[in-house]
N, C-alpha and C positions, 0 to 999 in steps of 0.2 A: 156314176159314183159306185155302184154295182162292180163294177170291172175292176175298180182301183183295191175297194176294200177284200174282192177273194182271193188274189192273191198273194192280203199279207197274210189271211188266215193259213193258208195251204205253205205257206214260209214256215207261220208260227209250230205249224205239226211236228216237223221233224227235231227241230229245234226240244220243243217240249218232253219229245220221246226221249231223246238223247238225255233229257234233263232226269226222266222218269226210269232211264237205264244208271244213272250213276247213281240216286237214290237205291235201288233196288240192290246195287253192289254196295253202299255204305250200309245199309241195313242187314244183309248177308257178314256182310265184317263184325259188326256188331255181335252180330248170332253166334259166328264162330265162335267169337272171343270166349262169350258168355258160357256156351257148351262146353268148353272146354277147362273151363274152372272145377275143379274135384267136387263140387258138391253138386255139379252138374253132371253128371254120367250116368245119372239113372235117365236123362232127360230125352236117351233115344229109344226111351220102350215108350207106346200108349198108355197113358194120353200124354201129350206132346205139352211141353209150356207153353203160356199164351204167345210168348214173346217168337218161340221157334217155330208155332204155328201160324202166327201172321206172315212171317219171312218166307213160312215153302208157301202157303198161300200166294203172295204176291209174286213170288219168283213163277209157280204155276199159271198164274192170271200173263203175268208178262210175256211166258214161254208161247201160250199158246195165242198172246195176241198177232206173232211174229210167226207163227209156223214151227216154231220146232217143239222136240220132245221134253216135257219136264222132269222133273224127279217126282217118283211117287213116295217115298219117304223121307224121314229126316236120314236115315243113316244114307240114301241114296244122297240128298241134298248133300252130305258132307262128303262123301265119297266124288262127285262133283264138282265139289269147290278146286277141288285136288289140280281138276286141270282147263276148268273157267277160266281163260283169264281176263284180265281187265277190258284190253281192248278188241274181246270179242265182239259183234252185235247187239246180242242180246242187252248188254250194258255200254259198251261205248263210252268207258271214260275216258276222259279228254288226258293226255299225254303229257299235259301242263300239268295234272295233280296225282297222277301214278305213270310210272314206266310202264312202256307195254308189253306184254309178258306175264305179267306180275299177278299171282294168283294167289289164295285165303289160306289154304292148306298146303302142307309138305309131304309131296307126294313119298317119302323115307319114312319119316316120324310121326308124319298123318297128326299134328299138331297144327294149331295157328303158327302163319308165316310173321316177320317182322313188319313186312307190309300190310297184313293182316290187321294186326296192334295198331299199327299207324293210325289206319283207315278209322278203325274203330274207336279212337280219340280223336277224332277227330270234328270241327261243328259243335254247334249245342248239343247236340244226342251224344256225344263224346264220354268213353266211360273209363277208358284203362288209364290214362293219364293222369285222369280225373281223382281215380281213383289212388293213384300214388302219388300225388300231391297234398290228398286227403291227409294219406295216412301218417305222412311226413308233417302235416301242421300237426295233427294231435300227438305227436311225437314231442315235437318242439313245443307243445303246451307243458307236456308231464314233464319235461327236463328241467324248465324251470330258468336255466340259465343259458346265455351262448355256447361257452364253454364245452357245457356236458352234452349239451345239444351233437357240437360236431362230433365231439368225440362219438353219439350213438351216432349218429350218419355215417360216420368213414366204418362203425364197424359193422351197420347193415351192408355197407357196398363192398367190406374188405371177407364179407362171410354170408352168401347169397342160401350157404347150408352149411348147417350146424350139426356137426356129431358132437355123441356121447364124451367122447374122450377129449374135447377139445377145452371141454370145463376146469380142465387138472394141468392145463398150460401154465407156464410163467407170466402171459401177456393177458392173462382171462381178468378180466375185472368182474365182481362180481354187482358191483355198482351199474354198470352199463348194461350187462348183463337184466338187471332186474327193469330197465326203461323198456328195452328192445325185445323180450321174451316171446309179450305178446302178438309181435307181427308175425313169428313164425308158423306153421302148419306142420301138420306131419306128411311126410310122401307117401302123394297118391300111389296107387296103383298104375296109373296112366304113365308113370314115370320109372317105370320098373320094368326091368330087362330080368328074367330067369332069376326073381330072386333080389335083385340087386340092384341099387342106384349108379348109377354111370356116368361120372361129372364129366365136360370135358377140360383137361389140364389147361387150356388155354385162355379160356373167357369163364371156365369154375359151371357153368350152366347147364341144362341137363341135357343130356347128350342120350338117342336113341337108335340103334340099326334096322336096317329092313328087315318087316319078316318079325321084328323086335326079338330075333335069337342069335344069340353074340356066344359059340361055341369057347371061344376063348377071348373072356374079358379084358384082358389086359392087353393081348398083341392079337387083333383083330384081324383077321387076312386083307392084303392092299386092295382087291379089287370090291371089300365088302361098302355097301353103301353105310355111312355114318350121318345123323341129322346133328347138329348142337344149335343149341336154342340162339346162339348167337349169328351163327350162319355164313358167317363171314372166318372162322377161323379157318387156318390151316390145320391141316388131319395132324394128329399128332401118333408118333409110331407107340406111342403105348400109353393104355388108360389106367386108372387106378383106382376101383369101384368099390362101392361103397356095400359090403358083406351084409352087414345091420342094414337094412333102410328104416327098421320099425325104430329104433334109437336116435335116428337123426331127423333135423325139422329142416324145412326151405322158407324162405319168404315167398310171397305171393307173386304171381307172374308179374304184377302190374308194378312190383317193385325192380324186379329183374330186368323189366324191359328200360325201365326210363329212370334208374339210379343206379343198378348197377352194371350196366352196360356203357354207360357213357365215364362212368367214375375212372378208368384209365386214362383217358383224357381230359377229365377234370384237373387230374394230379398233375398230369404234365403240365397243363397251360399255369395251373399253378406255380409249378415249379420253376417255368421261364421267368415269372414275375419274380416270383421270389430272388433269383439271380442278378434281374436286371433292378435287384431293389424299390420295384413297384407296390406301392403299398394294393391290398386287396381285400374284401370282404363280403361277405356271402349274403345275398340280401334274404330278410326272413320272406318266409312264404313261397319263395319258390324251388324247386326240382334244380336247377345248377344255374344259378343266376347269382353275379359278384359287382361290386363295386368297386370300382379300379381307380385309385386315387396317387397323387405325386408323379403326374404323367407332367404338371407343370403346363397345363392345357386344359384347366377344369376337370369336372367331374365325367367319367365314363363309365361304361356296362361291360361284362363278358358273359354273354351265355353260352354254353358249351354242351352239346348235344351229339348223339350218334343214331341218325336218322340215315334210315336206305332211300326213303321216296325226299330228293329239293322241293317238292310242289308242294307237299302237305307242309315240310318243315318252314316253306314260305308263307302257305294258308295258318298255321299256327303262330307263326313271330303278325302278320297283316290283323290277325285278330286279337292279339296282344303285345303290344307294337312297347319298345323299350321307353324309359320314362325321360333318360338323355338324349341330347341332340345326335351323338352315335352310339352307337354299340357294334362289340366286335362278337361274330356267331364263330367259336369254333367248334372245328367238327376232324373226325380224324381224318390223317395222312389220307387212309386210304380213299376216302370220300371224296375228298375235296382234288384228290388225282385219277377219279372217273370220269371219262369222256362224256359231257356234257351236264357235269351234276351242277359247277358252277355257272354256267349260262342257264341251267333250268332254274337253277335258286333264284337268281336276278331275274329273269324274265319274270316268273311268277309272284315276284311282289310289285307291289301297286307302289307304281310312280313314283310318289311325295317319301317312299321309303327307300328305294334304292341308294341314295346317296350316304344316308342314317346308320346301314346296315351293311356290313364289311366282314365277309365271309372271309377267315382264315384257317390256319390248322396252328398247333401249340408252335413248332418251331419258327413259325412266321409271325406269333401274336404279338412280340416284340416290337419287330421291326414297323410293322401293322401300325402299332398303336404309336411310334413315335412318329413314324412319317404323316400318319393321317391328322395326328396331332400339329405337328407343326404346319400342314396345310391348312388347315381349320385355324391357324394363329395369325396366318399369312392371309388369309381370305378376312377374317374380324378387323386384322389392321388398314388393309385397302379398300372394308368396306365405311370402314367409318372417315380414311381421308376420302372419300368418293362423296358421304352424306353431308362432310362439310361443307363442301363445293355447291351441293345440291338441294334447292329446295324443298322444305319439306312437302311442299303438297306433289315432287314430281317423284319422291321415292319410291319404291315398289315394296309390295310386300315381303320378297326374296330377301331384297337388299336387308330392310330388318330384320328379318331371320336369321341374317350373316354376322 
């Protein structure tokens, strides 16, 4: 018996470690995150927060259980993360919940990465997300109605920063204005180049160079490195920075990353619907979640997301799985045409969800939702002449479901 039972334990080791190494990189993510919020910056002198000192604690404990060298402080810990990545050793996470490559900081802008953010909403410990869902319901408490509600949503997502001069537009309401005020901030320091905020023209996000010295704001030299919080845009040949930063406010990252990042393709898929005359609407409580109705096929879902890691956007839909028999996930063009994003989405949901869950992009959400629709019409009608033929005790539980 001896012989049988040691070598599940010496199984069970490695197994565990690996478990104890992707823990240690979601709690790392975490940390980032947290440090790098503005009211965090004083948090790399002594004494350290409890939170950033448990994280170089256990990254230390981990380093030296494994042989290598740890970081002796938090600013080393973050200078680190820079170029940790995922699927080093020391953490080993699995390839199913992050690409591998994929590291916490931007080695440019020395900022949390979008993978970063992910990680860090991710699970119960989960906070950035969390956090901008938060802020979004006590929004739609104060508004009071649907209505005024979207109107403040489209104009958090249509104005990620607020200048001075933007209040004396023709389009300013000052109605919306007085719901949405609150969520803004003034810009950090962290966010400032010589002086100056530096959106980028593409995704509006705050955008920062190596070095963080930009001799010339506006036309950047081509070979100069540029970071923008979106990550994915292409360089644009000229920026347009913001003079004042002390006069303009931004929303908070946790909004930036998971409302107004994704809101370009919220509009679109919206706007296929609205073409194809698909009635739509927004379900309360969540971040980009709609209700797609006059499909002439029951009731359906659109959640629409701009997620870098399929694994986690899989681990997040498997932990709050849609309330219809499908739902269509879009996500953009460009996502959804990277080499292995859709077989990684699929693979990493659990089973009984893959068939429920129908990964599209805006240009395909159409076609998507009438063919799967009229599949789902053609499977209910074959399954019910199939249950009349068959007795009820031989039915299966599939067939019912159909």
């Amino acid at each position: 018996m001896a012989r049988t039972t040691r070598p599940r334990k010496d199984r069970a080791r490695p197994a565990a470690a690996a478990g104890a190494g992707t823990e240690l990189y979601l709690e790392l993510a975490r940390t980032v995150a947290a440090l790098a919020e503005p009211r965090s910056l004083r948090s790399f002198t002594l004494p350290y927060p409890g939170f950033a000192q448990r994280a170089l604690d256990h990254t230390v404990m981990r380093c030296l259980g494994i042989g290598r060298t740890p970081p002796r402080s938090l600013p080393e810990l973050w200078e680190w993360c820079r170029s940790m990545t995922a699927d080093d050793p020391l953490f080993d996470v699995p390839s199913s919940l992050v690409t591998r490559g994929a590291t916490l900081v931007t080695p440019v802008g020395l900022m949390p990465t979008r993978t970063c953010l992910e990680l860090a909403s991710h699970g119960p410990a989960g906070q950035v997300e969390t956090e901008a869902r938060g802020l979004l319901a006590e929004l739609e408490g104060r508004c009071g109605s649907t209505e005024r509600y979207r109107l403040c949503r489209r104009f958090l997502a249509d104005h990620p920063v607020v200048q001075q001069e933007d209040r004396h537009t023709r389009n300013w309401s000052r109605d919306v204005w007085a719901k949405v005020k609150e969520l803004y901030q003034p810009l950090p320091e962290s966010l400032r180049v010589d002086g100056v905020f530096l959106p980028c023209p593409v995704c509006r996000l705050p955008a920062l160079p190596r070095g963080r010295t930009l001799p010339t704001p506006t036309r950047p030299a081509a070979d100069q490195e540029i970071w923008c919080e979106g990550e994915e845009c292409l360089r644009p040949e000229r920026f347009e920075p913001i003079r004042d930063p002390d006069l303009a406010l931004i929303l908070p990252r946790s909004l930036r990353a998971y409302l107004v990042l994704p809101h370009p393709v919220e509009t679109a898929a919206r706007n296929a619907l609205d073409s194809a005359g698909i009635r739509h609407e927004a379900r309360p409580g969540h971040l980009s979640a709609h209700h797609v109705r006059d499909t002439g096929h029951g009731p359906l879902e659109m959640h629409v997301y701009d997620r870098l890691q399929p694994g986690l956007l899989a681990a997040h839909l498997a932990q709050s799985p849609p309330h219809t028999h499908r739902a269509f996930i879009v996500v953009p063009e460009r996502l959804a045409a990277r080499d292995g994003y859709r077989a990684s989405f699929t693979a990493a949901l659990p089973e009984p969800l893959r068939p429920r869950l129908i990964l599209t992009t805006p240009s395909d959400l159409v076609r998507h939702l009438t063919t799967r629709a009229t599949e789902s019409d053609h499977t209910m009608h074959t399954g019910t002449a199939h249950r009349r033929s068959t007795p009820a005790s031989a039915r299966t539980e599939a067939e019912d479901d159909a």
